[in-house]
C-alpha positions in Angstrom: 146.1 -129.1 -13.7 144.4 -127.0 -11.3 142.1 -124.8 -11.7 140.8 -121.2 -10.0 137.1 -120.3 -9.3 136.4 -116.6 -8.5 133.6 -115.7 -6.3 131.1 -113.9 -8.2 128.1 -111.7 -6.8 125.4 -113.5 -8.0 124.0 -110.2 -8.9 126.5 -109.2 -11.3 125.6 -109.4 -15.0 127.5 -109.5 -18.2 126.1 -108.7 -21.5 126.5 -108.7 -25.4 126.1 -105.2 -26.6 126.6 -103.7 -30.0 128.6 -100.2 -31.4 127.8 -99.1 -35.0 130.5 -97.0 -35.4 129.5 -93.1 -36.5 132.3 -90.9 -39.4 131.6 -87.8 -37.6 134.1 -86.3 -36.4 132.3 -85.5 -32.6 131.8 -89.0 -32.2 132.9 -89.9 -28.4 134.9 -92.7 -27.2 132.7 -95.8 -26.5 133.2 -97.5 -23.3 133.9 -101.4 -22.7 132.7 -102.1 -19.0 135.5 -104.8 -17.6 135.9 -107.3 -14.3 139.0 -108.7 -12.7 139.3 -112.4 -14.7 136.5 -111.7 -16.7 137.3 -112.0 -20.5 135.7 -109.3 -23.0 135.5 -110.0 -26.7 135.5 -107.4 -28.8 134.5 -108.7 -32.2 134.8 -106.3 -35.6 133.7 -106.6 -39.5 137.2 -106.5 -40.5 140.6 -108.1 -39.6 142.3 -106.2 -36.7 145.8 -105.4 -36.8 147.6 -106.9 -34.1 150.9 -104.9 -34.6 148.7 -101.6 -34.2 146.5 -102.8 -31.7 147.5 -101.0 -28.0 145.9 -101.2 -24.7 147.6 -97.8 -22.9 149.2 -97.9 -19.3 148.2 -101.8 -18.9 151.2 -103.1 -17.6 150.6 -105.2 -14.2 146.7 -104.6 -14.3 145.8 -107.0 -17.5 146.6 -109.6 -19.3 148.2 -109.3 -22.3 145.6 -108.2 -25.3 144.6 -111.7 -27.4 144.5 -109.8 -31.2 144.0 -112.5 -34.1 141.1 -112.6 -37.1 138.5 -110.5 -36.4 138.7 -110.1 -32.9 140.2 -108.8 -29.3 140.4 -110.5 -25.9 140.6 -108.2 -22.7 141.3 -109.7 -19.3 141.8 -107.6 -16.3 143.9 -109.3 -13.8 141.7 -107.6 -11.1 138.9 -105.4 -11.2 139.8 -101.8 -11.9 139.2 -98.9 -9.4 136.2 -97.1 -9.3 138.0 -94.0 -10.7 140.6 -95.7 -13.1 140.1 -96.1 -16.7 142.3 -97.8 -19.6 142.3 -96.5 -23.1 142.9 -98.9 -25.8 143.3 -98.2 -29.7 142.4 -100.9 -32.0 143.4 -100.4 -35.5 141.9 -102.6 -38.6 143.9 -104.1 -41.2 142.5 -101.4 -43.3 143.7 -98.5 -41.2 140.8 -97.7 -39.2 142.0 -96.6 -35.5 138.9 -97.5 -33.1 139.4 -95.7 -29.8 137.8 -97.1 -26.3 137.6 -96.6 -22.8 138.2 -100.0 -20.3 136.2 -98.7 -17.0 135.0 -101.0 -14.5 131.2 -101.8 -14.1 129.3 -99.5 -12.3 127.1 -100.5 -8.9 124.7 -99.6 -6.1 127.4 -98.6 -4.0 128.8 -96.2 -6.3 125.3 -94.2 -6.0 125.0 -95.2 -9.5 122.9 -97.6 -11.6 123.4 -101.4 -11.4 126.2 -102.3 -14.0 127.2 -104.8 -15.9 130.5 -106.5 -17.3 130.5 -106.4 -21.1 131.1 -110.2 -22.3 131.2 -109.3 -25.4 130.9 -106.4 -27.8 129.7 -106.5 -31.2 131.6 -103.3 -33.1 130.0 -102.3 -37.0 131.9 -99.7 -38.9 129.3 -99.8 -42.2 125.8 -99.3 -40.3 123.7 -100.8 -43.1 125.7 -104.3 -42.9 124.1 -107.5 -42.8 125.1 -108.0 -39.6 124.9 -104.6 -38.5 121.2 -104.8 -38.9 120.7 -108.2 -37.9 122.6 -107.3 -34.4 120.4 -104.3 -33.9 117.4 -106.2 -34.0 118.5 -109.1 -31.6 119.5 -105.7 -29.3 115.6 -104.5 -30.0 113.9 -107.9 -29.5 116.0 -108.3 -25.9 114.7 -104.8 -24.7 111.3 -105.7 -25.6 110.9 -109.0 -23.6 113.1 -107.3 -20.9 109.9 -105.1 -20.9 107.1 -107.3 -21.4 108.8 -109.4 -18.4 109.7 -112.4 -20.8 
């Protein structure tokens, strides 16, 4: 079996961030930065509902979603336009409809900041969690060697 490599900007960076979810009712739609045969997990507390579980307008630009246990798979099938973006609804077993945004990374060129592809991201809907906290502090400790120059 053969396989593909993509040529990748050696500058280009992919990350693991986390969402903690907020119950008020202003609360904006998070953003998933994605790249063309790049895979982004989105991983959540709770079972996700694969019936209920849409990516909207996908059709010939990604993959088909990969919903099972606790998490979703995103592939682009090429990188996205500067000014397109992809909403996707993901809806726990329990009900709880999660809207996003799939944008592609930002970079110099745009006139913007240097981007990143999100590799995976890390969504809490209970705040206080275990793993909520625990998730927030690897965040915290990664900032401060990123600024110490670790």
């Amino acid at each position: 079996m053969a396989s593909v490599a993509l040529a990748r900007n050696p500058d280009d960076k992919s990350r693991i961030r986390t969402f903690k979810l907020s119950e008020h009712p202003g609360q904006s739609t998070e953003t998933i930065y994605v790249s063309g045969q790049v895979a982004t997990v989105l991983r959540f507390e709770k079972d996700v509902d694969p019936a209920k579980t849409k990516l909207l307008g996908w059709e010939g630009r990604f993959e088909p979603l990969l919903v099972g246990s606790k998490k979703v798979v995103i592939e682009p099938l090429r990188d996205l336009d500067r000014d397109e973006a992809v909403p996707l609804l993901v809806t726990l077993v329990d009900g709880t409809e999660i809207p996003f945004i799939l944008k592609p990374p930002f970079t110099k060129d745009d006139g913007g900041w240097e981007g990143w592809t999100d590799q995976q991201v890390n969504v809490f809907k209970d705040p206080d969690s275990y793993n909520a906290v625990l998730s927030s502090l690897y965040d915290s400790l990664k900032k401060e060697r990123k600024l110490r120059g670790c």
